[in-house]
C-alpha positions as CSV (number, residue, x, y, z in Angstrom):
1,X,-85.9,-61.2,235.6
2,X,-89.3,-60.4,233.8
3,X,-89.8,-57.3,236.0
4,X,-85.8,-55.8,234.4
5,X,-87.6,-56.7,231.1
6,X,-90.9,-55.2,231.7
7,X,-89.1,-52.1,233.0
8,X,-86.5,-52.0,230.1
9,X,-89.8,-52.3,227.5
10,X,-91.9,-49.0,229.6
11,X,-88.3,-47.5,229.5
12,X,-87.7,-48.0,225.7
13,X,-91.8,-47.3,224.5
14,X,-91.2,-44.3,226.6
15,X,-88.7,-42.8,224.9
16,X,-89.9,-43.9,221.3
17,X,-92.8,-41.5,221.6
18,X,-90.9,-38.7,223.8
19,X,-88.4,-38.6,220.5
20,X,-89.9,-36.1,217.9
21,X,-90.1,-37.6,214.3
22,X,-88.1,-36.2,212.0
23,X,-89.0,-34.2,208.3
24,X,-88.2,-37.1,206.8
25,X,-90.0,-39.7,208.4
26,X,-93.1,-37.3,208.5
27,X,-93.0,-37.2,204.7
28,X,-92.5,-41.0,204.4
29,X,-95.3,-41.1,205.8
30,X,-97.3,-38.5,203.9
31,X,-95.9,-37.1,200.8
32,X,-98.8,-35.6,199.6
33,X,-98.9,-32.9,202.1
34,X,-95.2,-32.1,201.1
35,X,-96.3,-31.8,197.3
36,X,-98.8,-29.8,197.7
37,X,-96.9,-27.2,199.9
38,X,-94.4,-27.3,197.1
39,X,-97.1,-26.6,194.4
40,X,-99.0,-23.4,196.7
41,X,-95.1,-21.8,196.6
42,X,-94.2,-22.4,193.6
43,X,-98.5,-20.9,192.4
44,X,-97.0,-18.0,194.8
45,X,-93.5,-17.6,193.2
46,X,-95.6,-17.3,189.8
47,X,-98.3,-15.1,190.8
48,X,-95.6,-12.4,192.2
49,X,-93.3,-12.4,189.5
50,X,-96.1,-12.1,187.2
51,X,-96.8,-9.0,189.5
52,X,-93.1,-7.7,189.0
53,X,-93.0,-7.8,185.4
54,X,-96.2,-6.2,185.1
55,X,-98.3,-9.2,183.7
56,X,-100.7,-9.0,186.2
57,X,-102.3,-5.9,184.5
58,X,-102.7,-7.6,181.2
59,X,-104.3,-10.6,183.3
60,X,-106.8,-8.4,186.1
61,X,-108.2,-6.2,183.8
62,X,-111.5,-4.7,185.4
63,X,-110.0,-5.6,189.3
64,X,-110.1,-2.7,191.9
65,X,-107.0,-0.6,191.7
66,X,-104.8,0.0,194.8
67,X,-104.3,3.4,194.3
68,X,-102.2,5.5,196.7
69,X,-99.9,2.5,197.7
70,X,-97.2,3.3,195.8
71,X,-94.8,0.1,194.5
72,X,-97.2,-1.9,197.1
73,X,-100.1,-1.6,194.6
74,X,-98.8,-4.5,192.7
75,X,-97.9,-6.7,195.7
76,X,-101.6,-6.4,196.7
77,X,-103.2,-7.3,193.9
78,X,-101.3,-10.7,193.9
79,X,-102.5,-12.0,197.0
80,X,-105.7,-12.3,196.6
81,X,-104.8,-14.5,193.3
82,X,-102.0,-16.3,196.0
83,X,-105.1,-17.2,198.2
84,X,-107.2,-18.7,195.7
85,X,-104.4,-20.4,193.9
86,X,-103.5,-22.1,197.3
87,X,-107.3,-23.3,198.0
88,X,-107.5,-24.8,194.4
89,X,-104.3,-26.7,195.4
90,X,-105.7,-27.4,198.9
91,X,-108.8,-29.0,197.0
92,X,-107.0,-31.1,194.8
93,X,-105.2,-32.8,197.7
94,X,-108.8,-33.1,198.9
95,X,-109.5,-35.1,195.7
96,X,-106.5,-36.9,195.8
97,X,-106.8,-37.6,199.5
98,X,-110.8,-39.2,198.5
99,X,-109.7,-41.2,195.6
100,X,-106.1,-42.5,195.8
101,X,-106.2,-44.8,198.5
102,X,-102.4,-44.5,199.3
103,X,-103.1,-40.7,200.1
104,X,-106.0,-41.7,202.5
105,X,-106.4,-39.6,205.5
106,X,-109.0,-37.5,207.1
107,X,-109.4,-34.0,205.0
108,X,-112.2,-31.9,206.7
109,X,-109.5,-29.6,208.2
110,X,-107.6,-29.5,204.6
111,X,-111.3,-28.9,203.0
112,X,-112.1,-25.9,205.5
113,X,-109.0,-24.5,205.1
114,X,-109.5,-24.7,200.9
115,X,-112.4,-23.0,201.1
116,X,-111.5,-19.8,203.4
117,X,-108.3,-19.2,201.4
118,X,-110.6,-19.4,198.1
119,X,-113.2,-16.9,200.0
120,X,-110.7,-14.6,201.3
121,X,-109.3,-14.7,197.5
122,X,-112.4,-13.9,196.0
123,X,-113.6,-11.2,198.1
124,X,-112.8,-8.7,196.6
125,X,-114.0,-9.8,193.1
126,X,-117.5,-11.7,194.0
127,X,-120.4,-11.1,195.8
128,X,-119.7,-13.1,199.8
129,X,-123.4,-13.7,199.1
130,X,-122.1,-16.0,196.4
131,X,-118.9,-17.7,197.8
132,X,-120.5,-18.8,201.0
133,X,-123.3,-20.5,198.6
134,X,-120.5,-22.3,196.5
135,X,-118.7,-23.2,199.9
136,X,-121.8,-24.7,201.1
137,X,-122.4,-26.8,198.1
138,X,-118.5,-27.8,197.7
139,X,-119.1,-28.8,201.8
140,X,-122.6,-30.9,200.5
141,X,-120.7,-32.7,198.1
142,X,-117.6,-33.9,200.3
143,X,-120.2,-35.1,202.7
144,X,-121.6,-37.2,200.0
145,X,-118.7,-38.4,198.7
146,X,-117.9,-39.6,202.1
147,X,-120.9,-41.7,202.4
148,X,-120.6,-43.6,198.8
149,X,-116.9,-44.1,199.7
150,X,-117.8,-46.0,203.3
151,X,-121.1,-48.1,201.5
152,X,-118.8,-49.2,198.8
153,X,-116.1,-50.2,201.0
């Protein structure tokens, strides 16, 4: 008898964790990730229509000119606006993720991934020289904040 129930409880563990969770249990789980996915496309949907009625000019002035890519010119300009748009977001999640305890989970690969997207953006209108010395300081201060957050729990 206990070895039918110790089979049936391998047998039903088993196939909890071969079953893949579905979208909506992952975002019951974390919403904020789902928010702030929802917040880069909308910041994208923005950026390009900007770019399609011509707004972007009016808001780049003094920005490198894609000459010679015909009606990609445009389209080009925005991404690197997209980019930085979508690390900003990235780094609020960050904040959110450090100082909402309901959104607590680990961020360094959310961090990382904030700051390339802002460097990548940028590239084209600061020095690198400069970036990677803002990255490294933005980097500083998480660490930091992750060590007052563990002594004051």
């Amino acid at each position: 008898m206990t070895d039918e129930k110790s089979d049936e409880k391998e047998r039903e563990k088993t196939e909890e964790k071969s079953e893949e969770k579905s979208w909506e249990e992952k975002w019951q789980r974390d919403p904020l990730i789902g928010y702030l996915w929802a917040a880069i496309f909308i910041w994208a949907g923005l950026v390009f229509l900007a770019s399609n009625l011509g707004l972007l000019d009016q808001i780049l002035v003094g920005v490198t000119q894609y000459s010679g890519l015909g009606g990609f010119g445009e389209i080009v300009r925005a991404w690197p606006l997209v980019l930085v748009g979508a690390g900003v977001i990235l780094l609020i999640g960050v904040l959110l993720r450090l100082f909402v305890p309901a959104y607590h989970k680990p961020i360094w690969g959310q961090l990382i991934l904030a700051i390339i997207l802002i460097g990548i953006g940028l590239g084209d209108l600061i020095d690198w020289g400069i970036i990677w010395a803002v990255a490294l300081i933005i980097l500083g201060i998480a660490i930091l904040t992750r060590g007052f957050r563990r002594k004051g729990e």
